[in-house]
C-alpha positions as CSV (number, residue, x, y, z in Angstrom):
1,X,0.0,0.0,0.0
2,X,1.5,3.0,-0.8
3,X,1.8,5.9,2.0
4,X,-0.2,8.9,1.9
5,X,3.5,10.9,3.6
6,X,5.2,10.3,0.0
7,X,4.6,12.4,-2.2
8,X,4.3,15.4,0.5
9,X,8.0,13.8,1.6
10,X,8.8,14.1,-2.3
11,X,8.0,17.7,-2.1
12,X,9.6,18.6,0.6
13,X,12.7,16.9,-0.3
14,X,12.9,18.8,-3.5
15,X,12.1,22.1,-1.5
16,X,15.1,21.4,0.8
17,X,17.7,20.5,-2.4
18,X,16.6,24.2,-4.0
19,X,16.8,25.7,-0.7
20,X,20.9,24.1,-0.5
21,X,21.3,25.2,-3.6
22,X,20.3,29.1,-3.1
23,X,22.5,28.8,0.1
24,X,25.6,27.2,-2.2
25,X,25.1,30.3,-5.0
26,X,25.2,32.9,-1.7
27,X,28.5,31.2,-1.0
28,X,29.8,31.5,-3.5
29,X,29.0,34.7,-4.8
30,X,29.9,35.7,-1.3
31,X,33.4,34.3,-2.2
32,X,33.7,36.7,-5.3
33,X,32.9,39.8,-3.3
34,X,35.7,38.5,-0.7
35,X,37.9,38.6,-3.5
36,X,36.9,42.4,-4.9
37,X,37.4,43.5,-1.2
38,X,40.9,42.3,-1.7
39,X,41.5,43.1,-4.4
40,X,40.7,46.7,-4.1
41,X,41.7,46.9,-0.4
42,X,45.3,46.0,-0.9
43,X,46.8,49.2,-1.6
44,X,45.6,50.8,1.5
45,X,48.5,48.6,3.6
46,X,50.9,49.2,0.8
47,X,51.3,52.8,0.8
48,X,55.0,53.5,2.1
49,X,56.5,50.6,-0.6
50,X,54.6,52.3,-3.6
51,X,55.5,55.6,-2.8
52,X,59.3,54.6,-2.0
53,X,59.6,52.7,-5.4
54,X,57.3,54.6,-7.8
55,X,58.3,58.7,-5.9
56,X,54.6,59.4,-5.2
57,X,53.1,62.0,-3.5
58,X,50.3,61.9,-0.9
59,X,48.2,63.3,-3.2
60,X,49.2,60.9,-6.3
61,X,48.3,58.0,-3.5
62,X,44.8,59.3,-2.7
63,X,44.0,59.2,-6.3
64,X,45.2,55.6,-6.9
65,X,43.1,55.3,-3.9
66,X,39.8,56.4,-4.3
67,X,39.4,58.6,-7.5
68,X,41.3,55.9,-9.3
69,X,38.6,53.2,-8.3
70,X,35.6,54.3,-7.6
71,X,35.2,56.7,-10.4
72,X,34.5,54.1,-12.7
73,X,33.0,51.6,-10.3
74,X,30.4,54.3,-9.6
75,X,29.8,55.4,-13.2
76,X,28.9,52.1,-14.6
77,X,26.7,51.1,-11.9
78,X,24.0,52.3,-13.5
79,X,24.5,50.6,-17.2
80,X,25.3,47.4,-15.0
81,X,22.5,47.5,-13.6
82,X,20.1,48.2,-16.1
83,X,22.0,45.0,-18.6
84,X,21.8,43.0,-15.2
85,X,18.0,44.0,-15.3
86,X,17.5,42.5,-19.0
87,X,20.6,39.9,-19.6
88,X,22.0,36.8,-18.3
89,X,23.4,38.0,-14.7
90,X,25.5,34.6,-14.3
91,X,27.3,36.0,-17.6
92,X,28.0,39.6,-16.4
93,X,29.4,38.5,-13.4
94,X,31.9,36.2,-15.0
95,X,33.0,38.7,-17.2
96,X,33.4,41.3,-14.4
97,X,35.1,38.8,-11.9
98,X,37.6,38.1,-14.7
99,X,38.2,41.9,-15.7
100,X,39.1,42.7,-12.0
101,X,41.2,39.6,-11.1
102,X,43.7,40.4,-14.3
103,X,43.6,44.2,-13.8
104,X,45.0,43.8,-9.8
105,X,47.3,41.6,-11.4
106,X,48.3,43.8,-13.8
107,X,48.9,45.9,-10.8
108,X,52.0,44.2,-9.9
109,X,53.6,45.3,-13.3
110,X,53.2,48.9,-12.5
111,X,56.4,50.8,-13.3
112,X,55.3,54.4,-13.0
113,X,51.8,56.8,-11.4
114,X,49.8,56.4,-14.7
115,X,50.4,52.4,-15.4
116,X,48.9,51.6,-11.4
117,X,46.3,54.8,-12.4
118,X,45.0,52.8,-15.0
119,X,45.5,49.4,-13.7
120,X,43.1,50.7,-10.6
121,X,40.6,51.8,-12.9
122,X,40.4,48.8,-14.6
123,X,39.6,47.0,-11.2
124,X,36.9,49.6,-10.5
125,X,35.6,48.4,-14.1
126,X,35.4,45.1,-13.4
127,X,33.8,45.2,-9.8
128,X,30.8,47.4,-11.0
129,X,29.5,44.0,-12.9
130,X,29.0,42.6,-9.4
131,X,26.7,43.8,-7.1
132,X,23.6,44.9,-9.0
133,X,23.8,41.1,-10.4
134,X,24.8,39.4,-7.1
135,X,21.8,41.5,-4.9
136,X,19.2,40.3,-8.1
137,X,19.9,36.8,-8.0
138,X,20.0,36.3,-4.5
139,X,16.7,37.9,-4.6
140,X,15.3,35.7,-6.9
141,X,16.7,32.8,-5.0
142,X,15.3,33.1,-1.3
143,X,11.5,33.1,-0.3
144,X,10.9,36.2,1.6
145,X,11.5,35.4,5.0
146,X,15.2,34.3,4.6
147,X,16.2,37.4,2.3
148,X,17.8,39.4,4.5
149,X,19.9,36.7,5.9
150,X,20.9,35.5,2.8
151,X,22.3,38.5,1.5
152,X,23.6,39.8,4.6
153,X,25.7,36.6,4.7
154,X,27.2,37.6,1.1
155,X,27.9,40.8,2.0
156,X,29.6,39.4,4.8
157,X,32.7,39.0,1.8
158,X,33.1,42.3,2.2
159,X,34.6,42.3,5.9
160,X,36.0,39.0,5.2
161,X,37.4,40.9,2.5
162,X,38.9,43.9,4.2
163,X,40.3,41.2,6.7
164,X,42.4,39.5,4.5
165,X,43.6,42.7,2.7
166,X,44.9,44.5,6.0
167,X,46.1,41.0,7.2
168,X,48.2,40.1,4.1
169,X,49.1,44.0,3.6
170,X,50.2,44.1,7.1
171,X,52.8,40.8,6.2
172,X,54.0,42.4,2.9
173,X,54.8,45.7,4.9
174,X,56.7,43.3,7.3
175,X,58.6,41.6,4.7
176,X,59.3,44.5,2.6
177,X,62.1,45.5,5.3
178,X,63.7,41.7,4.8
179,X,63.0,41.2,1.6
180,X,62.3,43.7,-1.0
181,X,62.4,41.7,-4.4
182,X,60.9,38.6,-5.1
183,X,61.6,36.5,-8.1
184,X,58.3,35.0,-9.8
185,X,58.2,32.5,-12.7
186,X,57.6,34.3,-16.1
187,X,57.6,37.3,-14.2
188,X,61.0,37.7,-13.2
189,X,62.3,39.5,-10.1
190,X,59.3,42.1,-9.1
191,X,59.4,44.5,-5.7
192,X,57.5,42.9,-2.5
193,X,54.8,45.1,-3.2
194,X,54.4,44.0,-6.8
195,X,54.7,40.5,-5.6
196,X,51.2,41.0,-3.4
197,X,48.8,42.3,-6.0
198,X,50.2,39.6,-7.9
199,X,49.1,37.2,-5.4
200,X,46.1,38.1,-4.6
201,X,44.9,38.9,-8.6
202,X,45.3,35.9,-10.5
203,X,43.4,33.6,-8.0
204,X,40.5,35.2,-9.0
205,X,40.5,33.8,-12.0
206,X,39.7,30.5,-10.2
207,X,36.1,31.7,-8.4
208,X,35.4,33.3,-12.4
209,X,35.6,29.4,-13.5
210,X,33.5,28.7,-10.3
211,X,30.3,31.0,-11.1
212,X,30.7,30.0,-14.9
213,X,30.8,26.2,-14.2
214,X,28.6,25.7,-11.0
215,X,26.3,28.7,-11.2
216,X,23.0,29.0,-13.2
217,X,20.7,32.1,-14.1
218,X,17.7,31.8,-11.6
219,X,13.9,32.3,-12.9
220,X,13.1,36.2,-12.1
221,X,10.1,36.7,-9.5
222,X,8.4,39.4,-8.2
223,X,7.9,41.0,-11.8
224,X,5.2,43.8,-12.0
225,X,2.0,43.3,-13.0
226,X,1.1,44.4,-16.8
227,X,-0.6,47.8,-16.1
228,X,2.4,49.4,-13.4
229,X,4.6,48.1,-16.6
230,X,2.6,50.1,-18.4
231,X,1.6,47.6,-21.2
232,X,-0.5,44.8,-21.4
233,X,0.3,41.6,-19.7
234,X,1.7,40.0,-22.2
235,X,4.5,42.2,-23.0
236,X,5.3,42.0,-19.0
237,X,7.9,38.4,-18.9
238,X,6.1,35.7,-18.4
239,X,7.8,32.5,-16.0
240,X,10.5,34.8,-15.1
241,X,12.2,35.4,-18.2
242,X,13.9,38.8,-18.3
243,X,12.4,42.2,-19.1
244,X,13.8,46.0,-19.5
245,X,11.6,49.1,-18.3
246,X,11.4,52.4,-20.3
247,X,13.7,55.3,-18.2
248,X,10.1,56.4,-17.2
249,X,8.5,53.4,-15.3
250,X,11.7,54.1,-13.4
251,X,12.0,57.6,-13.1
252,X,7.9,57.1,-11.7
253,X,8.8,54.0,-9.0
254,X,12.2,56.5,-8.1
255,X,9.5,59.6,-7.5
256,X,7.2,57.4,-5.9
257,X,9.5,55.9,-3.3
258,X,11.8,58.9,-3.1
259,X,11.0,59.6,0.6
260,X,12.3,55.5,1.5
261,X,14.9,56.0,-1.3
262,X,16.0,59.3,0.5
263,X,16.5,58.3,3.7
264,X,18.0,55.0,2.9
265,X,20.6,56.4,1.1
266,X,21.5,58.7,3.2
267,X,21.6,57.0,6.5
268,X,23.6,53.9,4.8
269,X,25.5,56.7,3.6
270,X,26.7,58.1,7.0
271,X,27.0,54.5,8.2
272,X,29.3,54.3,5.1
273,X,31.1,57.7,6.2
274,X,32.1,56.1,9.7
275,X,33.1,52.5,8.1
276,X,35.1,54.1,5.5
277,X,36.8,56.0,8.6
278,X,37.0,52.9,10.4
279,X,38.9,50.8,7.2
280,X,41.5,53.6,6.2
281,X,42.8,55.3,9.6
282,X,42.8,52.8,12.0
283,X,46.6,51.6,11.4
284,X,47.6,54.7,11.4
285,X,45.8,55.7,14.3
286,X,47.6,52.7,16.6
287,X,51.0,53.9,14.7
288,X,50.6,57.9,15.9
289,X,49.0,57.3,19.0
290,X,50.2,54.4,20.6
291,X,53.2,53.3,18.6
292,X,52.9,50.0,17.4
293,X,54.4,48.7,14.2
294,X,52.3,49.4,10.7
295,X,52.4,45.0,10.2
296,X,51.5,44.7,13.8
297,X,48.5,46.9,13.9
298,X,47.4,46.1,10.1
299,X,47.1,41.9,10.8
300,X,45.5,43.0,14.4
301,X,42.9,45.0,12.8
302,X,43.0,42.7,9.9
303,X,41.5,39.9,12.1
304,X,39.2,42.2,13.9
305,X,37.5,43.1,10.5
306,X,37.4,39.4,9.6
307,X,35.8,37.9,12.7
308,X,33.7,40.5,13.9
309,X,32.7,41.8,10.5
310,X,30.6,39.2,9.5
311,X,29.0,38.6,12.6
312,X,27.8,41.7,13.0
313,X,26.1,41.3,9.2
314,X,24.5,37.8,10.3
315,X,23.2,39.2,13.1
316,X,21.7,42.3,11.5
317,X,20.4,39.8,8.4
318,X,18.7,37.7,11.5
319,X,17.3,40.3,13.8
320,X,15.8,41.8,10.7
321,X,14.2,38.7,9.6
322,X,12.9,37.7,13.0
323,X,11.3,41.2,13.5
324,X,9.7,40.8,10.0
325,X,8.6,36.7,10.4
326,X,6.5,36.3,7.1
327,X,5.6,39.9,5.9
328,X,7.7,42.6,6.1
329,X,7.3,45.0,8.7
330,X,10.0,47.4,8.3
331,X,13.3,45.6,10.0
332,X,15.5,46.1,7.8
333,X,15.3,49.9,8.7
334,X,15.2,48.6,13.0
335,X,17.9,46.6,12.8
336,X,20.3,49.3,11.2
337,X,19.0,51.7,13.3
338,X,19.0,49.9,16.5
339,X,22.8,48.2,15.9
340,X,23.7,51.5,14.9
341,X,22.5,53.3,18.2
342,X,24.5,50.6,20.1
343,X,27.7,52.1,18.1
344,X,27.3,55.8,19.5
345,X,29.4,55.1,22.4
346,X,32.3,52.9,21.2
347,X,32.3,55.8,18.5
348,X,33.0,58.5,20.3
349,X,35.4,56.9,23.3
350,X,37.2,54.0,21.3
351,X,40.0,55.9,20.1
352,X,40.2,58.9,23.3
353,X,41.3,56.1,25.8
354,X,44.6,55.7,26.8
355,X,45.2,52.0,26.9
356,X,45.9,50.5,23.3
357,X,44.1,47.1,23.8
358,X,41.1,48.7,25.0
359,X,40.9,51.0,22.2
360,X,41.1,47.8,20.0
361,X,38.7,46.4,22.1
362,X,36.3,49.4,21.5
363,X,37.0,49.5,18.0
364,X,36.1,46.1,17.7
365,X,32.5,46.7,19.4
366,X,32.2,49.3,17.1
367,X,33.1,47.2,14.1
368,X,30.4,44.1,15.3
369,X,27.7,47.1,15.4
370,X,28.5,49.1,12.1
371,X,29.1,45.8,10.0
372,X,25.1,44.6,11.1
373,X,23.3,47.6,8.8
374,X,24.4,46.4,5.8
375,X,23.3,43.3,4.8
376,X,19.8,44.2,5.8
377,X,20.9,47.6,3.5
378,X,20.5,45.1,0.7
379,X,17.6,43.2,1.5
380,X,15.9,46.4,2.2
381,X,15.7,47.4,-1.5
382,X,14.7,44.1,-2.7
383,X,12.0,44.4,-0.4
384,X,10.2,46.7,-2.5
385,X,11.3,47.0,-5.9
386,X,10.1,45.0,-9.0
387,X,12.5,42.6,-10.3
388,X,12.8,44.7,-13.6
389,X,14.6,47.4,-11.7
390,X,16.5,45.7,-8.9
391,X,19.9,46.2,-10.6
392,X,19.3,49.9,-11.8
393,X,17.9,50.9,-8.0
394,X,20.4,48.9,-6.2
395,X,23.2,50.6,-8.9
396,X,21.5,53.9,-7.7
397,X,22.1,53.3,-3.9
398,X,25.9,51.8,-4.7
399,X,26.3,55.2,-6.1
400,X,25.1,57.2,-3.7
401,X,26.2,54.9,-0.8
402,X,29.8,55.0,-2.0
403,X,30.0,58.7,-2.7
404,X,29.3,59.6,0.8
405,X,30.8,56.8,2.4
406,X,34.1,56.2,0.1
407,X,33.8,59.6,-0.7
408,X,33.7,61.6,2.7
409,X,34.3,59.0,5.2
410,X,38.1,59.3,4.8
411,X,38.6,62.7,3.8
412,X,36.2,64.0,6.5
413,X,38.7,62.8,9.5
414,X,41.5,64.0,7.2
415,X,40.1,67.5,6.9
416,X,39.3,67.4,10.7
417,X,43.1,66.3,11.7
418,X,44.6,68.9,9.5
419,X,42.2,71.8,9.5
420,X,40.5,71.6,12.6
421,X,43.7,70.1,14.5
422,X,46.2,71.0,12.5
423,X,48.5,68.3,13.8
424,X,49.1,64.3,12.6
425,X,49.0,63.1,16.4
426,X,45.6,64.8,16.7
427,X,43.8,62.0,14.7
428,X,42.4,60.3,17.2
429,X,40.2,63.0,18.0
430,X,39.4,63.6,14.7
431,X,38.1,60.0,14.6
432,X,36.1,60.6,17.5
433,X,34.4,63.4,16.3
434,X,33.1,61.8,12.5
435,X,32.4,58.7,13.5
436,X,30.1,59.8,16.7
437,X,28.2,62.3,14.2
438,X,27.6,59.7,11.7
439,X,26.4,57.3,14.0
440,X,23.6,59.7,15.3
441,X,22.8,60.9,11.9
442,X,22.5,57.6,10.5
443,X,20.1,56.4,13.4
444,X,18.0,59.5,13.1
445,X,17.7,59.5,9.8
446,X,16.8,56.1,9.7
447,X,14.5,56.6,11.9
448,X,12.2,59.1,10.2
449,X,12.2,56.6,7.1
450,X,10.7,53.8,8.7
451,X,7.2,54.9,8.1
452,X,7.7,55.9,4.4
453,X,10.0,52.6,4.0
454,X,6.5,50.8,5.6
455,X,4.9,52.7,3.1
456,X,7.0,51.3,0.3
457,X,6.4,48.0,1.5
458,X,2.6,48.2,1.2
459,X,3.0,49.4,-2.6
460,X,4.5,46.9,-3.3
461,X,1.8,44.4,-3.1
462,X,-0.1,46.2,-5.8
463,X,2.3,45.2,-8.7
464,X,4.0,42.0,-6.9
465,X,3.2,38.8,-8.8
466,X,4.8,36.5,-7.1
């Protein structure tokens, strides 16, 4: 007699295999980001070697930097996005992932300013193919009440990521001093800090063949009904095949969300302005103020970022999706703004205390709260956009996140030590100062967009198909 339990067995069975699956392609492309954070992360512990060999300026360094980087990486978002919106995502990030491995690589072969200039821009290039994909697929890969933990635990490459690029920039820096040329095969004999972007380039090329081979395009849900697509239904994809918008459609959701939009962007963006502070002055910070070794306090802070980093985003991803349960309620929003508020302190005292290991101890608080926003960041867009514009809005936030963040997170305590200050030892208050601000703005701020963000969420059952 056959049982009545098999095929409901059968079904779950199958249900449990997809949902190992989804978690495999967040792995992995939580791998790739780990790899971009490297990748573009590696210069920062690199600094004195590249200045030394190439006679750079401070100025010439900031460029290589940021401008060098992210002017690109920002540009493009937007065309990213709107091909990621239309085309095979698995494709685009292959391509990308393979542009930015052999551009840091290229890196190492750097003889003068404008060679690394353009080698970094090329890395920016390829990067940009990433994220609006990655967010879209992971989207269309998760039932609603695991989104925000999914891709909170692929952003999670991105402290991973900063991890390894202070740990390993911190042991270059170190062996610089003992050995300054290295001999590679093909290569030849290359400086130390050659040697490193080298190393951490061409391995990228292994996680390209990784998506290409074990990755496929996921069916696309959550499309919009055929009269907010303004056309009939059957021009709107059917079964999750991909679909473009006119500029319009999106100009329309843009206006129509821009109090959630506005508000999310800019309190990610001061939560970006004190994390950027937190990855670039750090080291320096232990150097001036309490006199430890550049390698020393780069592979400290190094494994602070890479332990603490991504448990801060798991937890944000899960207190977000336990507030939410089934229907979304807004905790994306809470959880940033609540981890956030729990920051305010370690911001303002972690780098005015005397003792060195409680400062890192501080700083590492502060690290576990800061990293939790971002994951649910993500999910928080997904939330409520149609699947025809996920790439183009979440290219829009990447832009706007990055300018403030990238943009004036770094400079801001820069401008505050020399201006303000006017002296190099001074940068711990400095510190003090941006990163408390931006911790309150970013949790008021947040704040006030809940019930606009709430708002969003509603709408969004009116076109949601699925």
């Amino acid at each position: 007699m056959r049982s009545p339990f098999g095929p409901r067995r059968s079904a779950i069975t199958l249900q449990a295999s997809k949902l190992a699956y989804s978690w495999y392609v967040v792995g992995v492309l939580m791998v790739a980001y780990l790899f971009s954070y490297v990748d573009r992360s590696i210069l920062s512990l690199l600094v004195a070697p590249i200045r030394s060999d190439l006679d750079l300026s401070d100025t010439e360094v900031s460029v290589l930097h940021g401008l060098a980087f992210a002017i690109f990486y920002t540009l493009l978002g937007f065309p990213v996005g709107r091909l990621a919106d239309r085309s095979n995502r698995v494709a685009i990030i292959v391509v990308g992932i393979g542009a930015w491995s052999l551009f840091t690589a290229a890196c190492g072969l750097a003889r003068s300013f404008w060679q690394l200039f353009f080698m970094r821009v090329g890395v920016g290039v390829g990067e940009a193919a990433l994220n609006p994909c990655a967010y879209s697929i992971i989207a269309d890969s998760f039932p609603q009440r695991l989104l925000s933990r999914a891709l909170s635990t692929y952003v999670m490459g991105t402290y991973l990521g900063f991890g390894v690029a202070f740990i390993v920039g911190g042991l270059v820096v170190g062996g610089v001093s003992d050995t300054p040329n290295t001999h590679l095969p093909i290569v030849g004999e290359v400086r130390t800090w050659q040697a490193a972007f080298i190393y951490v380039g061409l391995p990228g090329l292994l996680v390209m063949a990784l998506v290409g081979l074990t990755l496929r395009e996921p069916p696309r849900r959550g499309l919009m009904r055929g009269a907010e697509a303004e056309g009939p239904p059957s021009k709107v994809a059917p079964a999750g095949a991909p679909v473009g918008v006119p500029i319009p459609v999106l100009l329309r959701f843009v206006k129509r969300n821009r109090r959630t939009l506005f508000c999310h962007v800019l309190g990610f963006g001061f939560i970006g302005v004190l994390v950027n502070g937190l990855v670039v002055w750090p080291p320096s910070y232990f150097v001036r103020s309490h006199g430890w070794a550049v390698a020393d306090a780069g592979v400290l802070y190094g494994l602070v970022l890479a332990a603490l980093g991504p448990t801060g985003i798991f937890l944000g991803g899960w207190v977000a999706d336990r507030w939410d349960g089934a229907q979304p309620r807004g905790g994306a929003f809470l959880a940033a703004a609540g981890f956030t508020a729990l920051g305010i302190v370690p911001a303002f005292i972690s780098t005015l205390v005397a003792d060195a290991h409680l400062s890192l101890a501080l700083i590492a608080v502060l690290v576990l709260c800061t990293s939790a926003p971002w994951g649910v960041a993500v999910s928080a867009l997904q939330q409520f956009t149609p699947n025809e514009m996920r790439g183009q809005v979440s290219a829009l936030y990447l832009f706007f996140v990055n300018i403030i963040g990238i943009g004036m997170g770094p400079t801001l305590i820069a401008l505050v030590t020399d201006h303000a200050f006017g002296d190099d030892a001074m940068l711990r208050y400095a510190m003090s100062l941006v990163a408390g601000a931006s911790a309150i703005l970013a949790v008021v701020i947040l704040a006030l967009g809940l019930p606009a963000f709430r708002s969003s969420l509603g709408r969004a059952e009116a076109w949601r198909d699925a």
